[in-house]
N, C-alpha and C positions, 0 to 999 in steps of 0.2 A: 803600087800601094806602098806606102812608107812602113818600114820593118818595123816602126814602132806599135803600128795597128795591127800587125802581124802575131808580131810578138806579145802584143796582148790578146787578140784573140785566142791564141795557145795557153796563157797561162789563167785565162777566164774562162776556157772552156774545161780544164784541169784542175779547174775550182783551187787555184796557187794566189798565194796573198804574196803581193806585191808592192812597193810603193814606185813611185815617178818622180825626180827630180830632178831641177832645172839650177841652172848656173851660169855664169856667165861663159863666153867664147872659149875653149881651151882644148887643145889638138893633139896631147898629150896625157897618156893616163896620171902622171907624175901629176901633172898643171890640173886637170880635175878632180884627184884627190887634195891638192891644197886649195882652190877653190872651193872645195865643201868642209874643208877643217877637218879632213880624214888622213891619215896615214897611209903610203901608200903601198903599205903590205894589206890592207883593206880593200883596195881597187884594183880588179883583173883586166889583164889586158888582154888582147887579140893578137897574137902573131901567126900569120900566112906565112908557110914554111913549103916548099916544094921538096917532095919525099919521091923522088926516083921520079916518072912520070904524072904524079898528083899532087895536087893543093889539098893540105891539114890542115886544122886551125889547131895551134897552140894556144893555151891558157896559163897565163903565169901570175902573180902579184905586181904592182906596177912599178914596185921597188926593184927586180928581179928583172936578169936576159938569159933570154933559153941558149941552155946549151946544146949545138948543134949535134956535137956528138954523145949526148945524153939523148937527144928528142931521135936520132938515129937509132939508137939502142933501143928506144921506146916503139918506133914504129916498125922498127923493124927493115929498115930502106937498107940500099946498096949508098946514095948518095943523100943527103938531105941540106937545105941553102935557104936563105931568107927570100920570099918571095918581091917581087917590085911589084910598086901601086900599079905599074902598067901590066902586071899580069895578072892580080887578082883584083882588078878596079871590076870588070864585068863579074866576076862571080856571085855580087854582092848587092842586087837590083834593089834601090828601095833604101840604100846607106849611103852614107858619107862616107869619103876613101879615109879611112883609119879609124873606125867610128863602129864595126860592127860589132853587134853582139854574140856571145859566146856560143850561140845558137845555132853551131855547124850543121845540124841535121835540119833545119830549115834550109839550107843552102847545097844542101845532099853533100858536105863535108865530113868526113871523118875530125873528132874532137881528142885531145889531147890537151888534158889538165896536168900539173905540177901539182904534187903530192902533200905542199905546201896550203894549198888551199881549204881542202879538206881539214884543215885544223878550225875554221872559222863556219861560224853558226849560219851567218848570212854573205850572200857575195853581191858583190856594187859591178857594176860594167854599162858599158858606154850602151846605149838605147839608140842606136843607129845614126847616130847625128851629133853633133860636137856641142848642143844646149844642153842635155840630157842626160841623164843617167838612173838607171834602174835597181833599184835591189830587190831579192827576195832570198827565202832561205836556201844553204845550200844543199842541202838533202833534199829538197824539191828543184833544181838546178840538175840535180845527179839523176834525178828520179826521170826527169823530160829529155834531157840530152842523151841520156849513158853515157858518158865520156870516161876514155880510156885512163884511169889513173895512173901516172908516172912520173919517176922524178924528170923533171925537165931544166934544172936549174944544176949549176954547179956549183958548191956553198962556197967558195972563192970569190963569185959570182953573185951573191947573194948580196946585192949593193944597190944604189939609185943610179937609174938608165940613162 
């Protein structure tokens, strides 16, 4: 099943107001926040981080790179390293490889947001597929996922990817 009927099913059965929107091809959160005429401290991204023996999903601003040894602090790991599309392409049934939604506990991941987020009313991210993209609020976002708040970014760091 395509994560995007997934992921509506969850937030229609949550009774969560949502919108869908479409744009053209673009593989990069940077590249689909300027295709929709957004900013991309507006647009969250996904970053697969391998933390000791497990896959986390980071959530940052698409202007913004996790820092490794911030998202360490945060999870708490002995090691923590960016994961390859070859190791978390199967985790992800139903997406496009860089294209998943922040929806770690659909995928029985542990979620790790940037503290950065949580300033903003509503959050945008990729709808499982590189046409797509979804908003809804983020206190409804917080409210489905729980994800763990922390700084994840380093303000040196706080630049375009």
């Amino acid at each position: 099943m395509p994560i995007l009927r997934r992921l509506k099913e969850v937030l229609d059965q949550a009774k969560v107001s949502y919108e869908v929107y479409n744009h053209p091809q673009a593989f990069t959160a940077q590249e689909i926040a300027a295709r929709q005429h957004m900013s991309g401290k507006e647009m969250a991204k996904v970053v697969i981080l391998k933390a000791d023996d497990s896959y986390v999903m980071a959530v940052v601003t698409a202007s913004n790179l996790v820092s490794l040894r911030k998202a360490r602090a945060a999870i708490g790991a002995q090691s923590v390293s960016l994961a390859t599309e070859a190791e978390f392409a199967s985790l992800f049934p139903g997406c496009e490889i860089g294209a998943m939604p922040p929806f770690g506990n659909l995928f029985g991941l542990r979620v790790y947001v940037d503290t950065a987020l949580e300033k903003d009313e509503t959050i945008f991210f990729n709808a499982g597929n590189h046409i797509q993209t979804v908003r809804l609020k983020y206190a409804d976002f917080k409210e489905l996922v729980k994800p763990n708040v922390a700084p994840l970014v380093d303000e040196r760091e706080r630049k375009a990817a």
